[in-house]
Residue frames as qw, qx, qy, qz and C-alpha x, y, z in Angstrom:
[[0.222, 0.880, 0.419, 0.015, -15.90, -19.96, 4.45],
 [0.465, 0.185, 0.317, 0.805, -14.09, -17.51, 1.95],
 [0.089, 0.871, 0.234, -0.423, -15.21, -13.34, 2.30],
 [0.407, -0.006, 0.196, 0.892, -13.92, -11.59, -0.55],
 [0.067, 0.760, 0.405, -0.503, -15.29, -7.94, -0.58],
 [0.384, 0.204, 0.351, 0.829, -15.15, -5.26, -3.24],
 [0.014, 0.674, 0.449, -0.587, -17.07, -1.77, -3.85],
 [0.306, 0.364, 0.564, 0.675, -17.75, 0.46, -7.03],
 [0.252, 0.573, 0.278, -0.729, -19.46, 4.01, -7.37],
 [0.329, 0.694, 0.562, 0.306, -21.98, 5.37, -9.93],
 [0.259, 0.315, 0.253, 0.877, -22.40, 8.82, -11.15],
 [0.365, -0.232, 0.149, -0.890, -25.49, 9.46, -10.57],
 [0.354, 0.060, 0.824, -0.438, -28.19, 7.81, -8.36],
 [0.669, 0.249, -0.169, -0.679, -30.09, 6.12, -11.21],
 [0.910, 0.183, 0.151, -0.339, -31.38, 2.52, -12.26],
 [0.572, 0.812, -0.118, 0.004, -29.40, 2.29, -14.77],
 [0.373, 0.616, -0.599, 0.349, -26.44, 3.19, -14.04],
 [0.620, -0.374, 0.610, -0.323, -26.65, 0.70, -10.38],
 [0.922, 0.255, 0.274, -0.094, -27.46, -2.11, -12.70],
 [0.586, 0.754, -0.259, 0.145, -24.45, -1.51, -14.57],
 [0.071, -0.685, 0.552, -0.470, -22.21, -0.74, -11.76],
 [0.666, -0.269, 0.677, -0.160, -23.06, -4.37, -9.56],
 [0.961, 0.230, 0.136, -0.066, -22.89, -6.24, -12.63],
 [0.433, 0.795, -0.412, 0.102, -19.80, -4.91, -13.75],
 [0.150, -0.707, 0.566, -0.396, -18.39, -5.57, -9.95],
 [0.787, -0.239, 0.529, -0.206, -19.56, -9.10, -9.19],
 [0.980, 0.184, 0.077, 0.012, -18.40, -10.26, -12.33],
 [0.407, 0.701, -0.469, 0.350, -14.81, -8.89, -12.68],
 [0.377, -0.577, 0.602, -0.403, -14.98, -10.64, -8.88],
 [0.883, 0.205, 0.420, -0.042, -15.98, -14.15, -10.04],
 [0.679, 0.694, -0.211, 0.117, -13.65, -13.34, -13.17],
 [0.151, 0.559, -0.630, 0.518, -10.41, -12.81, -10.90],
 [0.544, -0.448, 0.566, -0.428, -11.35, -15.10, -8.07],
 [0.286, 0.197, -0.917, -0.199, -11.81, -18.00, -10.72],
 [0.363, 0.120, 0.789, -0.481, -15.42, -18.85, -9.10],
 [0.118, -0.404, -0.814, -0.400, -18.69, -20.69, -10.53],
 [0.453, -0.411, -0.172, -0.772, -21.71, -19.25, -9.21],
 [0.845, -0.410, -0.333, -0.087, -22.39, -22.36, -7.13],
 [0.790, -0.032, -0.440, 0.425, -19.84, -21.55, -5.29],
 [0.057, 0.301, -0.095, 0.947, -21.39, -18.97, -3.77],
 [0.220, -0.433, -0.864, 0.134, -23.70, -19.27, -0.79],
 [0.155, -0.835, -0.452, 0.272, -24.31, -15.65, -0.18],
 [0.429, 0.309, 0.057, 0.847, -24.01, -11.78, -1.29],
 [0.353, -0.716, -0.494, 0.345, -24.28, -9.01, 0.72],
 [0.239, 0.649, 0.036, 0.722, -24.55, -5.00, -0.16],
 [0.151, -0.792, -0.314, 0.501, -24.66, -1.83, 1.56],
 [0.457, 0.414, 0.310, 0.724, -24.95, 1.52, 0.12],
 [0.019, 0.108, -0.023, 0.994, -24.58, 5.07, 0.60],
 [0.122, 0.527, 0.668, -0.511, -27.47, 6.88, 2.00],
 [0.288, 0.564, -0.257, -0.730, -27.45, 8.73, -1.16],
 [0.167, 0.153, -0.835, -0.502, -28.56, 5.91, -3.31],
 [0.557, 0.242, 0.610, -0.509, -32.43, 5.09, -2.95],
 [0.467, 0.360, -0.434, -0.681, -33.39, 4.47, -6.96],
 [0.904, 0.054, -0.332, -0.266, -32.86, 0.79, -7.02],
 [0.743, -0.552, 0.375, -0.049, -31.69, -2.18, -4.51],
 [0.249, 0.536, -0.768, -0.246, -28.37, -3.68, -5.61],
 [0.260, -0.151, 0.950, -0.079, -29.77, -7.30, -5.05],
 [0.728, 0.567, 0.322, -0.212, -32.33, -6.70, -7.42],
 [0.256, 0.817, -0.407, -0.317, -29.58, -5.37, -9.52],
 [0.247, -0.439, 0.864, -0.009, -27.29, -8.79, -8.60],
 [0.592, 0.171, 0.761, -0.201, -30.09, -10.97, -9.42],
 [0.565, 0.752, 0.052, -0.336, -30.72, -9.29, -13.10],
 [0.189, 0.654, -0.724, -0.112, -26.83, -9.62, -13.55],
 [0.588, 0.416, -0.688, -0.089, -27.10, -13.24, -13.47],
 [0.146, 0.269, -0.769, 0.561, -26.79, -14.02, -9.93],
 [0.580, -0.232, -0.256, -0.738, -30.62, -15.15, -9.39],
 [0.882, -0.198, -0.374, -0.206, -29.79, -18.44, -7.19],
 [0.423, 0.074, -0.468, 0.772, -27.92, -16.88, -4.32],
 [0.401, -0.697, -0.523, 0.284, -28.61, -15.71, -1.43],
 [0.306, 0.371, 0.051, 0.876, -28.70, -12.02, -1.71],
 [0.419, -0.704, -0.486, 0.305, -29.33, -9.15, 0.63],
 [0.319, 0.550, 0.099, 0.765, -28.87, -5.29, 0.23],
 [0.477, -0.668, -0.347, 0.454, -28.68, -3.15, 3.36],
 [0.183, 0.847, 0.082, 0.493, -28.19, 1.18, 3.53],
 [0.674, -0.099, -0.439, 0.586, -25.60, 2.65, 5.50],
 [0.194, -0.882, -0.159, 0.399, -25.69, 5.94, 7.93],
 [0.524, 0.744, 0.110, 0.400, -24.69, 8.45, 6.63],
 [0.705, -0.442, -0.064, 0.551, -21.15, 9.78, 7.47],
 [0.188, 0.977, -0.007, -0.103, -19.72, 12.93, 6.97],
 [0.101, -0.700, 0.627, 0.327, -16.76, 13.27, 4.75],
 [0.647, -0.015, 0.743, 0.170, -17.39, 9.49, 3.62],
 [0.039, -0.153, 0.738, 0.656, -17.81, 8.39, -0.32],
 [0.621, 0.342, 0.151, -0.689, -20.80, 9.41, -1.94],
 [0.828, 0.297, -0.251, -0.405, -22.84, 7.26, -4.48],
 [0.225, 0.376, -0.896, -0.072, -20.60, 3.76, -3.51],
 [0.951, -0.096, -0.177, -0.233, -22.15, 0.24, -3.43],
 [0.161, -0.519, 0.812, -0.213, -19.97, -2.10, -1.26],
 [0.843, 0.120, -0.382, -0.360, -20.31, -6.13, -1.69],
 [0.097, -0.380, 0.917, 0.069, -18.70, -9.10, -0.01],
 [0.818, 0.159, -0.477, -0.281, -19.10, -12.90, -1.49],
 [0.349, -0.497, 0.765, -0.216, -19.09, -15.64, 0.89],
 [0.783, 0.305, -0.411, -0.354, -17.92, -18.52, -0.73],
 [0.917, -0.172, 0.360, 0.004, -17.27, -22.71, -0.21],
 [0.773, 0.554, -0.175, 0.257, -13.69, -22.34, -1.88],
 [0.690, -0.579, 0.016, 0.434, -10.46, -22.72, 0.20],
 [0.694, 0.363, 0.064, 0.618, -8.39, -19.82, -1.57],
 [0.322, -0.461, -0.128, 0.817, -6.66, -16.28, -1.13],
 [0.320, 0.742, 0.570, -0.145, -9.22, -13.81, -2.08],
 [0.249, 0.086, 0.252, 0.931, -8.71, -10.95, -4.60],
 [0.024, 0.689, 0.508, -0.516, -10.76, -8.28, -3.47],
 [0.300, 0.569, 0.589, 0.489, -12.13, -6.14, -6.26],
 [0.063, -0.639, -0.163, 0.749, -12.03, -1.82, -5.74],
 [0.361, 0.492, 0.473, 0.636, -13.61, -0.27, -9.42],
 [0.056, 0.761, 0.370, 0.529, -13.81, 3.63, -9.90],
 [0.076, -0.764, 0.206, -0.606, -13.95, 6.12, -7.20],
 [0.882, -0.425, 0.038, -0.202, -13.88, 3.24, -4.88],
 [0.809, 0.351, -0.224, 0.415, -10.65, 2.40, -5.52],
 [0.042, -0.574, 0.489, -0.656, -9.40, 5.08, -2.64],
 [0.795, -0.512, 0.191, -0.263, -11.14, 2.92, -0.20],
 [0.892, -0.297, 0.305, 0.152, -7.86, 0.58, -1.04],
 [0.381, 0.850, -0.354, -0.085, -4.99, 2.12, -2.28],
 [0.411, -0.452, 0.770, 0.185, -3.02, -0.89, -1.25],
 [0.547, 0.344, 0.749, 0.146, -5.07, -2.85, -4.40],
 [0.619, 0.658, 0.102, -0.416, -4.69, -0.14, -6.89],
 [0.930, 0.055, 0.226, 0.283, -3.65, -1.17, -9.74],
 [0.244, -0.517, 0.302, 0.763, -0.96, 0.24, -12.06],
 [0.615, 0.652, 0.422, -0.134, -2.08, 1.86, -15.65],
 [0.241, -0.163, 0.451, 0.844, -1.08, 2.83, -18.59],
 [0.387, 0.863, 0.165, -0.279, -2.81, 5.40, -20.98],
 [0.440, 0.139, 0.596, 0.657, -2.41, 5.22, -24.66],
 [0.196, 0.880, 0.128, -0.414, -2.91, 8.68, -26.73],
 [0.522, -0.033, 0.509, 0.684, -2.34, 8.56, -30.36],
 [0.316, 0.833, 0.453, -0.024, -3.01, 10.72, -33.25],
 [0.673, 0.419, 0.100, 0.601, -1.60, 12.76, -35.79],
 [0.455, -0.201, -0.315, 0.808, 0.17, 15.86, -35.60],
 [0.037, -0.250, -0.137, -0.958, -1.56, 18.59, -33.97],
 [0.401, -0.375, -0.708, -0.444, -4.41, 17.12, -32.50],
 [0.420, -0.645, 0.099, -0.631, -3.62, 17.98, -29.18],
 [0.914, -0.214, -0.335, -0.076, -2.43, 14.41, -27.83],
 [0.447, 0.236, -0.427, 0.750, 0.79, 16.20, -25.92],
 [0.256, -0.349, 0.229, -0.872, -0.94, 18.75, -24.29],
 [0.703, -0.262, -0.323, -0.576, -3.63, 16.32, -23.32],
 [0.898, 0.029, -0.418, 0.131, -1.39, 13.91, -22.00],
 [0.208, 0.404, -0.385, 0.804, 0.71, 16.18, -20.16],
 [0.337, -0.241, 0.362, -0.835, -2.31, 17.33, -18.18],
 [0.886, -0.238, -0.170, -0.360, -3.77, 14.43, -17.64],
 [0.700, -0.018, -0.535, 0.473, -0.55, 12.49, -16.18],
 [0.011, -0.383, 0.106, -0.918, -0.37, 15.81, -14.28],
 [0.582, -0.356, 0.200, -0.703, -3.99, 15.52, -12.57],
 [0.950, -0.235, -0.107, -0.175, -3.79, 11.69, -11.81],
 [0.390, -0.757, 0.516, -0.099, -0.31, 12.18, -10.63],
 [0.923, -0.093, 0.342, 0.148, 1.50, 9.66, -12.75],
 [0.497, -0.229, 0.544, 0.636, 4.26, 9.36, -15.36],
 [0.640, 0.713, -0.061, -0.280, 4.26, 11.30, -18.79],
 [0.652, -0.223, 0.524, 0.500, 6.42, 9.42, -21.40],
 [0.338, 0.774, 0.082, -0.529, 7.00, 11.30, -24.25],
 [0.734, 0.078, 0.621, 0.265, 7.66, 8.56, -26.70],
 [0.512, 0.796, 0.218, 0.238, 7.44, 11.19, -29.87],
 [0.099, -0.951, 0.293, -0.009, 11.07, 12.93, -28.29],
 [0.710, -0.302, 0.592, 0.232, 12.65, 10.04, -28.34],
 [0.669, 0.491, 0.508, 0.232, 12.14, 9.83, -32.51],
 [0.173, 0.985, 0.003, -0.007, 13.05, 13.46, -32.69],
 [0.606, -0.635, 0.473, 0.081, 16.24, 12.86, -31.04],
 [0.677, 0.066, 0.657, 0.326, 17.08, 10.22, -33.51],
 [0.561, 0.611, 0.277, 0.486, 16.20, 12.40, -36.42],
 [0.077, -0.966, 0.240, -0.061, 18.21, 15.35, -34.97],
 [0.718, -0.349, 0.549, 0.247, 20.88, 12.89, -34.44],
 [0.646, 0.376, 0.522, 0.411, 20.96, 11.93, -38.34],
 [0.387, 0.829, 0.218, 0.339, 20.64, 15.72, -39.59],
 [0.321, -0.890, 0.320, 0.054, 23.49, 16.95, -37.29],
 [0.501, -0.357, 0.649, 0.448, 26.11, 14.21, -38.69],
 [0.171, 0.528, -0.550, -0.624, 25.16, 15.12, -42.24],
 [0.325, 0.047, 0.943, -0.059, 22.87, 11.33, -42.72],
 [0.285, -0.081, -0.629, -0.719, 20.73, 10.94, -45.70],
 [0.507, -0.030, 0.737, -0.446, 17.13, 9.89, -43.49],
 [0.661, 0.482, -0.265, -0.510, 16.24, 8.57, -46.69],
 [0.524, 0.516, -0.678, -0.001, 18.71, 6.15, -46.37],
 [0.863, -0.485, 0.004, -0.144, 17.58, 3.22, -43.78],
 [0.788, 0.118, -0.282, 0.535, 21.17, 1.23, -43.77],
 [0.370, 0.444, -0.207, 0.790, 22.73, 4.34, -42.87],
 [0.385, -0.553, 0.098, -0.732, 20.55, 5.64, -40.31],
 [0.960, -0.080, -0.269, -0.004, 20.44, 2.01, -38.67],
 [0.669, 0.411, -0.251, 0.566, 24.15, 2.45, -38.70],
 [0.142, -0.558, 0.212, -0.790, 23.69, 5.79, -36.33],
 [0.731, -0.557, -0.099, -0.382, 21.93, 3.87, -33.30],
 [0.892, 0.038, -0.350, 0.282, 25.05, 2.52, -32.22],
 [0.395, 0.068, -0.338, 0.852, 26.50, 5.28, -31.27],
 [0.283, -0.641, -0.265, -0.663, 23.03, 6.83, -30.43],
 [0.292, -0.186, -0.718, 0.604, 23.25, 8.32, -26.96],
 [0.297, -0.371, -0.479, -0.738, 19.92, 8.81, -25.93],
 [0.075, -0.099, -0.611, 0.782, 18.61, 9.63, -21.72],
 [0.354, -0.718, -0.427, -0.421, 15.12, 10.85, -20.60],
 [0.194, -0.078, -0.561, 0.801, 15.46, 13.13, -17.46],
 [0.299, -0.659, -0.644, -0.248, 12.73, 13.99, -15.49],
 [0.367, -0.043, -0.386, 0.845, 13.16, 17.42, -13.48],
 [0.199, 0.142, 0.351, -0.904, 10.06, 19.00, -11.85],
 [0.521, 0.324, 0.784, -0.093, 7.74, 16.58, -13.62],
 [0.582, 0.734, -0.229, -0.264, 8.77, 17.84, -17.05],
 [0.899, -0.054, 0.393, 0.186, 10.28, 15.39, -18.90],
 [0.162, 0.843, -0.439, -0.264, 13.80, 16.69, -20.83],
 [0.607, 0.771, -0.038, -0.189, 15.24, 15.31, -23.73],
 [0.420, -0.735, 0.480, 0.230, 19.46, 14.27, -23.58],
 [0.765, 0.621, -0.002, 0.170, 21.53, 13.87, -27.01],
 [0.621, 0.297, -0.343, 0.639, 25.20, 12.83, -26.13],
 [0.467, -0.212, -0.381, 0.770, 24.22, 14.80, -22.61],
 [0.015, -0.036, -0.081, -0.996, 22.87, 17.97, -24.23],
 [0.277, 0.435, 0.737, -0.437, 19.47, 18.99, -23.56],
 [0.105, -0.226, 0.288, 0.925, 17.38, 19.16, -26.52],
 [0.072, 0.427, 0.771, -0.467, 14.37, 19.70, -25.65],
 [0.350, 0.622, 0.066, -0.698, 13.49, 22.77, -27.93],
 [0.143, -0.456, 0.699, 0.531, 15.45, 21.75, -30.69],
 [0.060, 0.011, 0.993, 0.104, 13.93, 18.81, -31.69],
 [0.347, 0.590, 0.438, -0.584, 10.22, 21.01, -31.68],
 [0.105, 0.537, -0.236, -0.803, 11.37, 22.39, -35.12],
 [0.846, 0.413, 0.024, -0.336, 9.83, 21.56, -38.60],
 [0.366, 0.581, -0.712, -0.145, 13.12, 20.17, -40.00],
 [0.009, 0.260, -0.900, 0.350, 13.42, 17.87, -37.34],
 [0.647, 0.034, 0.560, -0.517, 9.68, 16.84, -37.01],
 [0.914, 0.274, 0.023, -0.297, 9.93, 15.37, -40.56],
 [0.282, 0.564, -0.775, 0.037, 13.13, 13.93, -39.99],
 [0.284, -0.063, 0.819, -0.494, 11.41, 12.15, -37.11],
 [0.795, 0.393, 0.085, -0.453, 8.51, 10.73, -39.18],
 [0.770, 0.504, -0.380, -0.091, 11.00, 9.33, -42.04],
 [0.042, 0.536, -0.774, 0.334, 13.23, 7.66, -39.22],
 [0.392, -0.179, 0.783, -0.450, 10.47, 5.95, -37.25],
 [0.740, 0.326, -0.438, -0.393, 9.63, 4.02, -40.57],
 [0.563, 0.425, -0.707, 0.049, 12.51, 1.99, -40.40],
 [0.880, -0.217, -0.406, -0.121, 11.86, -1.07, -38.15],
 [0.606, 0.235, -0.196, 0.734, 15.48, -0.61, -36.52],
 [0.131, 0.345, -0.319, 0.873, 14.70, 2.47, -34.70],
 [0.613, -0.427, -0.213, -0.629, 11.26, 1.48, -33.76],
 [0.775, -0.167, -0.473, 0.386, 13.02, -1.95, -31.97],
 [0.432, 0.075, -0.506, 0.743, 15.42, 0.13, -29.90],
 [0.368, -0.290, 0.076, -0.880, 12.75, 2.90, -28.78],
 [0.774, -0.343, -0.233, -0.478, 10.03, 0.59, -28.00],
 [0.783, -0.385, -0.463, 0.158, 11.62, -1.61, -25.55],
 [0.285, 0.004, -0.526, 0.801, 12.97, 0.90, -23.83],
 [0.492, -0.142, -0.293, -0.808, 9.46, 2.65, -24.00],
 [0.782, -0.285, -0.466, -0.300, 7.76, -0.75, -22.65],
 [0.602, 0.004, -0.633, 0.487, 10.12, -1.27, -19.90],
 [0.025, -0.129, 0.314, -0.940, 9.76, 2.02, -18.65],
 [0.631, -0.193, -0.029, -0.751, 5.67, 1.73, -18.77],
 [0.730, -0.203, -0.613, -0.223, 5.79, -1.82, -17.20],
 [0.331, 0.055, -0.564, 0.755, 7.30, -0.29, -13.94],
 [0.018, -0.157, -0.197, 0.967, 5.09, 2.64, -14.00],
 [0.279, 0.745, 0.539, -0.278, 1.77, 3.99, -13.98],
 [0.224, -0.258, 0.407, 0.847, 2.00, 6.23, -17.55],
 [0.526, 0.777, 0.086, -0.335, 0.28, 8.66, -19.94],
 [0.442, -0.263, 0.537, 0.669, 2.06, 7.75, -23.38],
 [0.579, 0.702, 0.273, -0.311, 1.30, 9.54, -26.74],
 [0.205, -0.361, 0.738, 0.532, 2.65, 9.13, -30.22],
 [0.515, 0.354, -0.261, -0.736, 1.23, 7.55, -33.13],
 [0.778, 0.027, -0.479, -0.405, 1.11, 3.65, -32.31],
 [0.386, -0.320, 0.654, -0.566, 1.01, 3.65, -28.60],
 [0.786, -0.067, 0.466, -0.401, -2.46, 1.40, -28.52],
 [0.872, 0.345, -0.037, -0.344, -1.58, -0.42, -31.55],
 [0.686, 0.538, -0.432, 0.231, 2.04, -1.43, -31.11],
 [0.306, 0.379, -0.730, 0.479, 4.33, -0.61, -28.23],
 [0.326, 0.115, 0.759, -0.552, 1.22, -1.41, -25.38],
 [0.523, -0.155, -0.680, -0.490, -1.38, -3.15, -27.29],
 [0.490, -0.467, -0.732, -0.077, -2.68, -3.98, -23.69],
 [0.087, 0.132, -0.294, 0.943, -2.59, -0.33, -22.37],
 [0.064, 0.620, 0.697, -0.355, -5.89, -0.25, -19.80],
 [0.389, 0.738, 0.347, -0.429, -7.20, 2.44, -21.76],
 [0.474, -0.036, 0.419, 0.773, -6.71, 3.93, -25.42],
 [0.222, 0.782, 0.376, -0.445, -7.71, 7.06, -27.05],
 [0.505, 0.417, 0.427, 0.624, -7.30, 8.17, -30.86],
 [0.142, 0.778, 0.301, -0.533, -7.26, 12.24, -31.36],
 [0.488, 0.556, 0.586, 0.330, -8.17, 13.51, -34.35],
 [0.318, 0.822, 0.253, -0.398, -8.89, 17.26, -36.57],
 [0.535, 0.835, 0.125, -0.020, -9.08, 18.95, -39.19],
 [0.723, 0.250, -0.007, 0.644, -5.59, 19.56, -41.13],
 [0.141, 0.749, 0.129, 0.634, -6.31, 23.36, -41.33],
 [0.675, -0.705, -0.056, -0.211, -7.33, 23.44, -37.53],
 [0.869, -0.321, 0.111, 0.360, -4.00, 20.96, -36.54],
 [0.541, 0.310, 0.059, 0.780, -1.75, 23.31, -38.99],
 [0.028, -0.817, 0.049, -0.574, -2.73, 26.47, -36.93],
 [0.869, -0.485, -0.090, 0.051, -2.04, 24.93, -33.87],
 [0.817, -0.072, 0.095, 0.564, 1.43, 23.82, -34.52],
 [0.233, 0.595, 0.050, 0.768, 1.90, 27.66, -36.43],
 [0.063, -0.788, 0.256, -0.556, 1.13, 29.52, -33.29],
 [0.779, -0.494, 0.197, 0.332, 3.00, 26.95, -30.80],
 [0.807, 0.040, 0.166, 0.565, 5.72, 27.50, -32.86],
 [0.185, 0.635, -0.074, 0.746, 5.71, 31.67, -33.21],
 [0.668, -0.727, -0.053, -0.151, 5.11, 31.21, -29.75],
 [0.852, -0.225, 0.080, 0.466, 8.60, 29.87, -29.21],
 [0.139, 0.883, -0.196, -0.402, 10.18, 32.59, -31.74],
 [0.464, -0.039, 0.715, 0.522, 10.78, 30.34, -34.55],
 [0.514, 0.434, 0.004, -0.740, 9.73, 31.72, -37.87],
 [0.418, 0.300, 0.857, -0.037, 6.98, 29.81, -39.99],
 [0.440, 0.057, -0.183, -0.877, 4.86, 30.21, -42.47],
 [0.536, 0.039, 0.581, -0.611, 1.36, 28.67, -42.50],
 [0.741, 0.477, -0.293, -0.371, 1.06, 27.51, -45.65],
 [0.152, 0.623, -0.748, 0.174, 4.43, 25.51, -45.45],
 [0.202, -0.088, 0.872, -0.438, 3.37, 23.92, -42.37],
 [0.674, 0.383, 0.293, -0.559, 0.27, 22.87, -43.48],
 [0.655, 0.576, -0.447, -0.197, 1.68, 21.19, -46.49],
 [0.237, 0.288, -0.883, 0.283, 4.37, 19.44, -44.20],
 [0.392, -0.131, 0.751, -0.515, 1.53, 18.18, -41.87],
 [0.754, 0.440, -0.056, -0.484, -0.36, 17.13, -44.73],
 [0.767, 0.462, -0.425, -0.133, 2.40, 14.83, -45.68],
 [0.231, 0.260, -0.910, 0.223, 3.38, 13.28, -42.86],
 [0.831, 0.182, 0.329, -0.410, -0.28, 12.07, -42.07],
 [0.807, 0.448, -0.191, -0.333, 0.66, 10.49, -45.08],
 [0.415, 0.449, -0.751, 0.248, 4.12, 9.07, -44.57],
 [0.205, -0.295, 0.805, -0.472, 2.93, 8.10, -40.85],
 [0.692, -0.074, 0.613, -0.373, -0.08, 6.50, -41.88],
 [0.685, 0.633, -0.240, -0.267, 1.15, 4.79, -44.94],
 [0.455, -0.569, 0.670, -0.144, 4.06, 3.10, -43.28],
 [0.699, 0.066, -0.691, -0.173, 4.94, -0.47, -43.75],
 [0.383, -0.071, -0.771, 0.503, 6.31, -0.99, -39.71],
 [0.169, -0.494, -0.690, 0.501, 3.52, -0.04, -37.33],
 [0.115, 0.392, 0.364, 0.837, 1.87, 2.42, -39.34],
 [0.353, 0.047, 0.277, -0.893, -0.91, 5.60, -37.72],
 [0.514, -0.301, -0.649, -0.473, -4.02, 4.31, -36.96],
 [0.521, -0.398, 0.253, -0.711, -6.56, 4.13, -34.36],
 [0.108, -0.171, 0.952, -0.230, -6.44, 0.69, -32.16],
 [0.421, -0.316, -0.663, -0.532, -9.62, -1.03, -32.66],
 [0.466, -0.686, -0.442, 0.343, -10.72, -0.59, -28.56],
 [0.299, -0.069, -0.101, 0.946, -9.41, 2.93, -28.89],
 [0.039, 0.831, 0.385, -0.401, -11.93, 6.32, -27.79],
 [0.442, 0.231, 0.399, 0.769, -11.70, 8.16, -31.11],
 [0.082, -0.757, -0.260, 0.594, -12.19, 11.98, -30.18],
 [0.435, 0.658, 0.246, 0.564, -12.33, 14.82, -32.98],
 [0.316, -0.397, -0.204, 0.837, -10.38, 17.97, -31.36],
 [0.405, 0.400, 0.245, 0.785, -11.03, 19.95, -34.34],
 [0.345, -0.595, -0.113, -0.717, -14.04, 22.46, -32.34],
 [0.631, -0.756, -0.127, -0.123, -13.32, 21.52, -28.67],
 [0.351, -0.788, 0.459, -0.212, -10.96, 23.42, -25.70],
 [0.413, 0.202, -0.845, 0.272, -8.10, 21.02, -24.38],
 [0.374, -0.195, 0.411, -0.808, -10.22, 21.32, -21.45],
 [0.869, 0.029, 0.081, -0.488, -13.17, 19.69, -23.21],
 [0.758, 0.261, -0.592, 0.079, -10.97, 16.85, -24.82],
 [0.064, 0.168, -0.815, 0.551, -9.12, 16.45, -21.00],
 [0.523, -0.021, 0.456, -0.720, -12.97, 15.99, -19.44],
 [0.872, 0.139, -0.057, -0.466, -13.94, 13.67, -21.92],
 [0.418, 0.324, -0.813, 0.243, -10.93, 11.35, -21.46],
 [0.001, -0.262, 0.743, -0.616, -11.29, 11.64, -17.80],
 [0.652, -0.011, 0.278, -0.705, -14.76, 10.86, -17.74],
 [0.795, 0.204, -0.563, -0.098, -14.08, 7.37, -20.03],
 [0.266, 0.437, -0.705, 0.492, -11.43, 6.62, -17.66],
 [0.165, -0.283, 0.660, -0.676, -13.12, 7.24, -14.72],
 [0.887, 0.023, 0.128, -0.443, -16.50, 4.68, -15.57],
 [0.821, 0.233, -0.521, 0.012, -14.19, 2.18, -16.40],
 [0.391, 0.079, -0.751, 0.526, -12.18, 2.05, -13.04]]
């Protein structure tokens, strides 16, 4: 006899959302344990004293699980413990090495089984997918990669040696000798070009549509992206850019598209940037973001677009706040 346990919280103490929450958990445990139903002789809850709506083993039996022994028990209630969690073990007639199952807030009960993630955050410029991404690697304490500095870099690279980006061969030509670093120094993530840090630089309009008409060319995308994938197959990571979910992690556990309005995304970028003490004008910009929407999603090599499994958010009328709460709130019903 085989025990494999797992646990899962809900939100709130409703029907609903229990039924959801044990079906999700017994089958992603039969999904990863490689089991049949019949090969199960028995399932066994307990739950929070904070959960009286509905019995997971009615829940277990709706999900499918109707010819097992099933049994659903309420624990004391403990101070300090984990509110709203269901807890499960399966005791099965299979000689193997369980894979216990932790989903959602349950997942602290076994930080030796979490897993590692990656977060994909695309969308054009302005929409707010830096800033978002920042603070969201930030509050779940993992890696930002800032996969759109790396392209800058490369087209600051080409307009400092005098390089037509117009001119793929030639720019192609430049990656050889492209020396190109990521440092990480107080969990801000800096920029290095032959050593130098250029971290503002590489903010500026010249350089943001040099970096557009570079990361056409097939050739710069190659060298970026596997360093890009290496790095996020090590690490837990927030990446953002413009074909995170659809290219360099096509199997990033989560993806999220952000969107707005041109006008909205061209004031943005105008007062980050008189913020810095570069001068702009608003018109200008607006004209240049207007046309690389177009050049980025018009492409031939991995062109802008939203991943088909991607959470497609409009910024144009909500706080970074509100966009960081809905993210976190996908996120967090899915683990």
């Amino acid at each position: 006899m085989v025990v494999i346990r797992g646990a899962t919280t809900i939100v709130q103490d409703e029907k609903e959302e229990i039924q959801k929450a044990v079906s999700e958990l017994l089958w992603q445990i039969v999904n990863k344990n490689n089991l049949t139903k019949d090969e199960i002789t028995s399932i066994v809850f307990s739950s929070t004293s904070d959960i009286h709506s509905y019995y997971p083993a009615k829940a277990a039996r709706e999900a499918g699980f109707e010819g097992i022994s099933l049994f659903s028990a309420q624990e004391p209630e403990i101070d300090g413990g984990l509110k709203l969690c269901i807890r499960v073990m399966l005791f099965i007639e299979k000689n193997i090495r369980p894979l216990h199952v932790y989903l959602r807030g349950a997942r602290v009960l076994r930080k030796d089984l979490a897993l590692k993630i990656n977060i994909a955050i695309d969308g054009p410029a302005g929409s707010g997918k830096s800033t978002v991404a920042k603070l969201l690697a930030r509050d779940y304490k993992i890696l930002y990669l800032d996969t759109g500095a790396m392209y800058r870099a490369c087209g600051l690279k080409a307009l400092r040696e005098g390089v037509n980006v117009e001119d793929e061969g030639a720019v192609c030509s430049l990656l050889s000798s492209l020396d190109l670093s990521v440092e990480y120094r107080d969990g801000v993530q800096h920029t290095l070009l032959g050593g130098e840090d250029v971290s503002e630089e590489i903010r500026t309009p010249p350089v943001s549509m040099a970096a557009s008409t570079v990361s056409k060319y097939p050739c710069v995308r190659l060298k970026l992206v596997e360093k890009q994938r290496e790095i996020a197959g090590k690490l837990s990571c927030v990446l953002d850019g413009r074909d995170i979910g659809t290219y360099v992690l096509p199997d990033a556990d989560f993806k999220f598209f952000l969107t707005a309005d041109t006008d909205v995304r061209a004031r943005r970028r105008f007062d980050e940037l008189k913020a810095k003490g570069f001068d702009v004008d608003l018109t200008a910009l607006r004209e240049e973001i207007a046309a690389r929407d177009k050049q980025d999603s018009t492409r031939a090599f991995a062109p802008l677009k939203a991943a088909d499994d991607a959470v497609v958010i409009d910024t144009s009328r909500l706080s970074v706040e509100e966009v960081l709460a809905c993210i976190k709130k996908t996120i967090q019903e899915k683990i």
